[in-house]
C-alpha positions in Angstrom: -6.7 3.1 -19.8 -3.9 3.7 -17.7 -3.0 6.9 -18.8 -6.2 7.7 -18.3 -6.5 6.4 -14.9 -3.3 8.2 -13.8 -4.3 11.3 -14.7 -7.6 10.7 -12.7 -5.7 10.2 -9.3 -3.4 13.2 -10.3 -6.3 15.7 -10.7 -7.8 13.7 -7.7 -4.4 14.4 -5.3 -4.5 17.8 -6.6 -8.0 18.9 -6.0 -7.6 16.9 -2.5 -4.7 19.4 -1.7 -6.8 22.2 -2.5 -9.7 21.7 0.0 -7.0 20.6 1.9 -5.9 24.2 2.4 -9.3 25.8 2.5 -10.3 23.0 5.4 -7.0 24.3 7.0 -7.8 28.1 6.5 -11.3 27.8 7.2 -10.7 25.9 10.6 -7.9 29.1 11.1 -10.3 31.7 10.8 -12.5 30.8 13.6 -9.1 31.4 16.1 -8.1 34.2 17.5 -4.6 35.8 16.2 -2.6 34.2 19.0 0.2 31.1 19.5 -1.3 27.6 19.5 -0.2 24.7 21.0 0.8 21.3 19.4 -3.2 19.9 19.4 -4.2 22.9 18.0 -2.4 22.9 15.3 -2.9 18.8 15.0 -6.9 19.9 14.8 -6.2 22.4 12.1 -4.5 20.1 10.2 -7.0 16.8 10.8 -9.9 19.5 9.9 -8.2 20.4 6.5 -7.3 16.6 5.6 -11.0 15.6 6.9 -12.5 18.1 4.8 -10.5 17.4 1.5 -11.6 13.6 2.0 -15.7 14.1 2.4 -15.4 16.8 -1.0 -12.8 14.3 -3.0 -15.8 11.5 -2.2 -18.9 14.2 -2.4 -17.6 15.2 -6.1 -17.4 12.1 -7.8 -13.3 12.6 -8.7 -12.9 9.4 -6.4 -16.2 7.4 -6.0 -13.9 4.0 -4.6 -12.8 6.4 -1.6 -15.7 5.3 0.8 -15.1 1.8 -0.7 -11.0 1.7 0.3 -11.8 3.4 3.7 -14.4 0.2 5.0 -11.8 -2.2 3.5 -9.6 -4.1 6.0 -5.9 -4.0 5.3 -3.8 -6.6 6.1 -0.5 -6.0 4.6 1.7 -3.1 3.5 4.9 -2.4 1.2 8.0 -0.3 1.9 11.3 0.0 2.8 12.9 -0.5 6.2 14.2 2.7 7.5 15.4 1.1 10.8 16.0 -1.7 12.5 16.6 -1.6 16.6 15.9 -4.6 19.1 12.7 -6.4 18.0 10.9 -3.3 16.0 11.3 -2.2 12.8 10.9 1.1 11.3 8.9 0.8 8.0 8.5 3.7 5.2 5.4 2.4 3.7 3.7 2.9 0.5 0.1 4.8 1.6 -2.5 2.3 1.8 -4.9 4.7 0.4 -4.6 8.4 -1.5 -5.8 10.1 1.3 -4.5 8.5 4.2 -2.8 10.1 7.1 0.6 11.4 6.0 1.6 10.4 9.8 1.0 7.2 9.3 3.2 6.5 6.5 6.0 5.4 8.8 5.0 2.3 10.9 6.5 0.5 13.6 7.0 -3.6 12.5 6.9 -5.8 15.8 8.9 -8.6 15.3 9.6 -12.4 17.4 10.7 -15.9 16.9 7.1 -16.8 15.3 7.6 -14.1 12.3 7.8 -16.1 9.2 10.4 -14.7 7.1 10.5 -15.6 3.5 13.1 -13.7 0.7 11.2 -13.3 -2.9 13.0 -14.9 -5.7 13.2 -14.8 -8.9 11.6 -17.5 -10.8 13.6 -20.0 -13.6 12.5 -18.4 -16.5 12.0 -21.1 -19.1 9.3 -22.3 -15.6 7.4 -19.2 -15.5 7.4 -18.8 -19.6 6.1 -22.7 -18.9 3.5 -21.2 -16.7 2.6 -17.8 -18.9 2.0 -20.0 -21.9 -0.7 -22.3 -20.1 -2.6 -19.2 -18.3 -2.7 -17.8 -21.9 -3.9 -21.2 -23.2 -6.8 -21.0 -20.8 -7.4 -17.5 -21.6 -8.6 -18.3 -24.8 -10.5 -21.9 -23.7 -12.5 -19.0 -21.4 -12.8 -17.0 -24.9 -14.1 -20.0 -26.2 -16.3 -21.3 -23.8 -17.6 -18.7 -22.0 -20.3 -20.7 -20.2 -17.7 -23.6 -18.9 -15.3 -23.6 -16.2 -15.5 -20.0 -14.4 -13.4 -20.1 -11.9 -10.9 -17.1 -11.4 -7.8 -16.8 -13.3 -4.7 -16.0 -11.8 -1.4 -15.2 -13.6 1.6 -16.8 -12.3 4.2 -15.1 -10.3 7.6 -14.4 -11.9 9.0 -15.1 -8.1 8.6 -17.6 -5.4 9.2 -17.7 -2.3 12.2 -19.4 0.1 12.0 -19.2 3.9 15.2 -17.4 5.0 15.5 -15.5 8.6 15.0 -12.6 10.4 18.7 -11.7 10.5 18.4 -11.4 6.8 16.3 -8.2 6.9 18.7 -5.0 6.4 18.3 -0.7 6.5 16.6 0.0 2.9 15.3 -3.6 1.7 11.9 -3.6 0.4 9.7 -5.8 2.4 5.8 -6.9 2.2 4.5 -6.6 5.7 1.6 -8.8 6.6 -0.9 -8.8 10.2 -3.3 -10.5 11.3 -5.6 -7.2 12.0 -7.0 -4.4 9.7 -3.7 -2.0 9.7 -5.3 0.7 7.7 -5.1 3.4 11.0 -2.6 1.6 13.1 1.1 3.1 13.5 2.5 -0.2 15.1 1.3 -3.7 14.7 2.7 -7.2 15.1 4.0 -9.3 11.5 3.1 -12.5 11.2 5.4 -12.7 7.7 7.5 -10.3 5.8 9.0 -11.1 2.3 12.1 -9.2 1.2 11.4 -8.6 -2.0 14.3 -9.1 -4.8 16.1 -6.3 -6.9 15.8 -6.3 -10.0 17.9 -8.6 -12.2 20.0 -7.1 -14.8 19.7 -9.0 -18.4 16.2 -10.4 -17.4 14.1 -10.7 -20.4 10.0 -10.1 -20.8 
């Protein structure tokens, strides 16, 4: 299934940067042979992208897109870039497959009320403790379809521990979360960022 759905969003990005380039050349053909100025060339480009995102959604190869465009996002993934003053410079992870390339770097405003947390990893004999009872009520669920139906959710192999803004350095990965719908917005206010934790060498599955 995951094979399968990989492959989906690779023919997807491909077809995307296809009408990509025919929105583009289309858009070009109704100018005159003559230098353009930065907005025109902006408008080609937006034209192209626009036009690759209504066929992706009009074919079928990406049926959620209309879904993830009315979604509000609230958080974002990436790793800082730059830090100057009270602003940090964030290479995200796009929110969406189509989203503006432009905004994949975003300005992180930062102050005293910023809740900063560092993800760490869990004791491991706790969170085997934990991945054996979520399996245990897996299979009660199996069992008993028609009693308790509340959502599962795995446990996390990390918690978190409140640490401070000084902690955050040039080429952490950090979860960035707002309190508005970030989806188009190239600088926003945090309300919390979690470092996130590197990998740890000799962890076991």
């Amino acid at each position: 299934m995951l094979k399968q759905t990989q492959g989906t969003i690779i023919i997807s990005v491909f077809i995307a940067v296809i009408f990509f380039g025919l929105g583009y050349i289309t858009s070009k053909s109704h100018k005159q042979l003559c230098p353009q100025t930065t907005n025109e060339q902006k408008g080609d480009f937006q034209a192209g992208w626009d036009a690759a995102k209504q066929r992706l959604s009009e074919t079928g190869f990406m049926p959620m897109l209309d879904d993830i465009e009315s979604m509000e996002i609230k958080t974002a993934n990436g790793e800082v870039t730059a830090i100057e003053d009270n602003k940090i410079t964030l290479k995200i992870f796009p929110l969406e497959p189509l989203a503006d390339p432009e905004l994949d770097n975003r300005i992180i405003e930062i102050d005293e009320n910023t809740k900063v947390y560092q993800s760490v990893v869990k004791d491991q004999k706790e969170f085997q403790k934990e991945l054996d009872e979520f399996r245990n009520k897996i299979h009660e669920r199996i069992n008993n379809p028609e009693g308790n139906t509340e959502p599962l959710t795995p446990p996390s192999g990390f918690i978190k521990q409140e640490s401070s803004l000084t902690a955050i350095q040039v080429g952490q990965q950090i979860t960035v979360t707002a309190e508005q719908d970030i989806k188009n917005l190239k600088q926003f206010k945090a309300i919390e960022i979690i470092i996130q934790s590197e990998a740890v060498e000799g962890a076991t599955n």
